[in-house]
N, C-alpha and C positions, 0 to 999 in steps of 0.2 A: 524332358525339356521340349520346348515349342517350337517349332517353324514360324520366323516374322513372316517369307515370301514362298514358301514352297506349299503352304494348306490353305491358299485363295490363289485361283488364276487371275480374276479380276482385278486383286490388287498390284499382283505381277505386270500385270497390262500396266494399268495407269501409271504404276511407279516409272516402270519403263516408258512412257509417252513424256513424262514430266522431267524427264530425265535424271532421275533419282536413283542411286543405286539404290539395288534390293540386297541386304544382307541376310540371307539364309542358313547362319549358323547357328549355332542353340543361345539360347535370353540365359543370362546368368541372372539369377534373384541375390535383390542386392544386400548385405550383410549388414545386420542391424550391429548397432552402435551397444558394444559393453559398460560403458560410464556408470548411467544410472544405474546398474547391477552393482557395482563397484565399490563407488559412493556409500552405498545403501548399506557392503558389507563391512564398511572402513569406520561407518558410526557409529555400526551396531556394536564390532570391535572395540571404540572408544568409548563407548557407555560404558558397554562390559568393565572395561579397564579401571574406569573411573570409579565404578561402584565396587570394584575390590582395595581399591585404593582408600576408598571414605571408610571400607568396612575395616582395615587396617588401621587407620586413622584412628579411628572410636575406638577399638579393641584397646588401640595403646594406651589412649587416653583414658579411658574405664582404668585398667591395669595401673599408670600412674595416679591415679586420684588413691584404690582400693590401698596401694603399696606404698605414698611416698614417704611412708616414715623411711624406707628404706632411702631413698633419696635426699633426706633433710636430718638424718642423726646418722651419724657414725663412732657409735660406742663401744669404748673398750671395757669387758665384761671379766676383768681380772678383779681379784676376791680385793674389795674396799677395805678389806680389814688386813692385808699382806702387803699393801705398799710399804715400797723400801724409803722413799722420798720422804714420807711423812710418819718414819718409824717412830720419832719421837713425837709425836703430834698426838690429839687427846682424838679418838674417832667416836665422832659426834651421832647420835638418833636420835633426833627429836619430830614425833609427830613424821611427816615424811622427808624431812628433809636430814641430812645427812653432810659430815665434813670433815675436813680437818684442822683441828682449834691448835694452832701455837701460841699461847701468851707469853708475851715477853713485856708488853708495855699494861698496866691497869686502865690504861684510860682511853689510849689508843689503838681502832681497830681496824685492816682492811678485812674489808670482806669482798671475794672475789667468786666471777660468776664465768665458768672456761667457756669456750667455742665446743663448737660442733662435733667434734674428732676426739678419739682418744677419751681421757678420764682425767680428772682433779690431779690424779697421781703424776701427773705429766708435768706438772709446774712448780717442781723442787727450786728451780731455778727461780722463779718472780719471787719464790719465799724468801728466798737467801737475801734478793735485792732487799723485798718488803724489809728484814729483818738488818739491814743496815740503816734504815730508817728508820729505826727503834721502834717500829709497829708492831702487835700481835696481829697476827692472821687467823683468818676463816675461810678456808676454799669449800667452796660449795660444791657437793656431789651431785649429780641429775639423777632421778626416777629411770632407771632404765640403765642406765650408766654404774661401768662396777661391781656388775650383778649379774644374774641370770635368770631368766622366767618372767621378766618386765619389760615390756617395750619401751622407748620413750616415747612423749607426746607434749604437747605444747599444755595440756590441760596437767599434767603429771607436774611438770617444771613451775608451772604456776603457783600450783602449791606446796613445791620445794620453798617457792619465794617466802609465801606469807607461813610456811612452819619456822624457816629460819628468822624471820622478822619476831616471832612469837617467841626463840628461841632467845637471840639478844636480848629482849626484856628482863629476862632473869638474868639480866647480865649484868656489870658495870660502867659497862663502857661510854665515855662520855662525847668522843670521836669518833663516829664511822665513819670512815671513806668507802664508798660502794663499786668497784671495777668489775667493769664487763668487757668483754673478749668476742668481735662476731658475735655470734650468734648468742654469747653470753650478754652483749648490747640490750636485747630483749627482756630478760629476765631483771639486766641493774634497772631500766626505766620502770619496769612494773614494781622491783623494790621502790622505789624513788617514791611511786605513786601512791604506795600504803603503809610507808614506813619512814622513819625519821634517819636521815644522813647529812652529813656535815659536809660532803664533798661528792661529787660524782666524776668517774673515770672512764670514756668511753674509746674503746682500741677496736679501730676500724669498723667502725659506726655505720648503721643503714636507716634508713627511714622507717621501712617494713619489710618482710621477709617477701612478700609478694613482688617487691620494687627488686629485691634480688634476684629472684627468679624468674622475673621478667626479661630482667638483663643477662643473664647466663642463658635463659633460653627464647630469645625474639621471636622468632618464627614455629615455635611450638603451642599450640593450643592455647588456651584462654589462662593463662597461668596463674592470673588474678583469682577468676572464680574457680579454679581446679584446687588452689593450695587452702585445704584444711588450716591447717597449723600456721596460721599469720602471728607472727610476732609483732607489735604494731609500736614502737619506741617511741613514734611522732605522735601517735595519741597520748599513752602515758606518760608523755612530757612537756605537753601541752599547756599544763600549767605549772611549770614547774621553775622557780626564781630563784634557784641556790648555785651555789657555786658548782663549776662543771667544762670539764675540760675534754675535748675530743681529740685523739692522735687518730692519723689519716695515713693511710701508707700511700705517696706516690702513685710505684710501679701495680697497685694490686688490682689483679684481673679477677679476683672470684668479689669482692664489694664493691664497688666502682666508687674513686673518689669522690665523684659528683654526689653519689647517696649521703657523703657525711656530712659534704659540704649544706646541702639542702638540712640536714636535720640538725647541722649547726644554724639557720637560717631561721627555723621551724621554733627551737627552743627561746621561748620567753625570755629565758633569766638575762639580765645585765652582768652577772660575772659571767659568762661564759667563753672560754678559748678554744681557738681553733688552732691545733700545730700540723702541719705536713711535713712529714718525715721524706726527706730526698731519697731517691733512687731505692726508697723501701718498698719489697713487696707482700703481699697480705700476712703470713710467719715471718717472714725477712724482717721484720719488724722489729722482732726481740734478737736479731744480729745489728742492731744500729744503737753505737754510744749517742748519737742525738737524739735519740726515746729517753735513755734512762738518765740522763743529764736531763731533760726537762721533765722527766718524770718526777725524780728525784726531788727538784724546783720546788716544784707543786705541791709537796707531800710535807713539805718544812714547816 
């Protein structure tokens, strides 16, 4: 450390003549400022952070695009040919498509297209209804659905459609009514679009499958251009002028009412009804006597 007054007499003089004190104890060096050190290691931090964050981001995103059939079917892979429901039912192969045939009317048919979950085999119960309205039935199996060793896919299901449309024709039936279910919605518009039906049935209706998982998932990735498998209803029905009835459930949080309301809006035809079922929610549906009382209606 330095002497200010003790390593010059001269200045010791003058200081003293001016009457200045002379402070002669050691200069401290003054201590530079840590900020800009700080700063620098709190950004680099935050980059860092940021670019494991994007690299997570993609990863999932890759993964969801690679996997989301896993996301978009949930099939049950119990043997098509063991349903207890449809013991008495005729099990249909035709081409790739697959069902189960009840006739009970010659002339009259629903043909029916289930939701996402589960298998055909699950809807003993719509049959029972169908079959007090003196209809024969058709539920339609999905590619991937009821089996093992098949995925499903939107490209699979498509042509479940147009096997069973090819299917009917050797048939006699003078009546189709075509009911879809969610995700079943997809597959009756693409019937609708290449095959001849007398009636359409649509139970909690979406625009496109895109518009649904945009809405279950807002703030995840591009969801639009991520989802493969677009079922697109408001296209394949685009032009379509026949009669045609939508149920809407209320309370239901996985298709948002607005989607059916919009693709009742969407669809052409001058028959077409819209019914909202109260305090129903997306399965709650088929626990509500004001479904099947205007089901019922409709099917007279």
């Amino acid at each position: 450390m330095k002497s200010r007054c003790g390593g010059a007499a001269l200045i010791n003089r003058r200081a003293s003549e001016n009457g200045i004190p002379c402070y002669d104890g050691p200069i401290v060096e003054p201590i530079r400022d840590g900020a800009p050190a700080l700063m620098s290691t709190l950004f680099s931090f935050f980059m860092w952070a940021l670019a494991v964050l994007a690299a997570v981001y993609v990863a999932i995103g890759v993964w969801l695009y690679v996997f989301q059939e896993n996301y978009v079917y949930f099939p049950d892979t119990n043997n098509f040919q063991q349903c207890v429901a449809f013991a008495k039912a005729e099990k249909i192969s035709f081409g790739s498509a697959r069902g189960y045939l009840t006739v009970r009317s010659p002339e009259k048919l629903i043909v029916y297209y289930h939701g996402d979950g589960g298998s055909a085999c699950d809807y003993g119960q719509m049959d029972a209804f169908f079959a007090k309205q003196g209809y024969s039935t058709f539920f339609v199996e999905y590619s991937g659905y009821a089996e093992t060793g098949t995925k499903p896919s939107m490209k699979g299901i498509l042509q479940n459609v147009i096997d069973t449309i090819a299917f009917l024709k050797t048939k006699d039936f003078t009546t189709v009514v075509v009911v879809g279910e969610s995700l079943g919605v997809g597959p009756t518009a693409y019937h609708a679009l290449h095959g001849e039906v007398a009636n359409l049935v649509l139970i909690t209706p979406y625009t496109t499958l895109a518009d649904v998982a945009a809405y279950l998932y807002p703030f995840y990735y591009g969801t639009r251009a991520l989802l493969r498998d677009n079922f697109m209803p408001d296209v394949w029905l685009a032009s379509y002028i026949g009669p045609v009835s939508l149920f809407v459930a209320e309370q239901d949080t996985r298709i948002p009412p607005a989607l059916g309301q919009k693709l009742f809006e969407d669809i052409p035809s001058p028959l077409k009804h819209l019914y909202v079922v109260k305090d129903a929610t997306h399965e709650g549906i088929f626990e509500k006597d004001e479904f099947y009382t205007l089901f019922g209606l409709l099917l007279k």
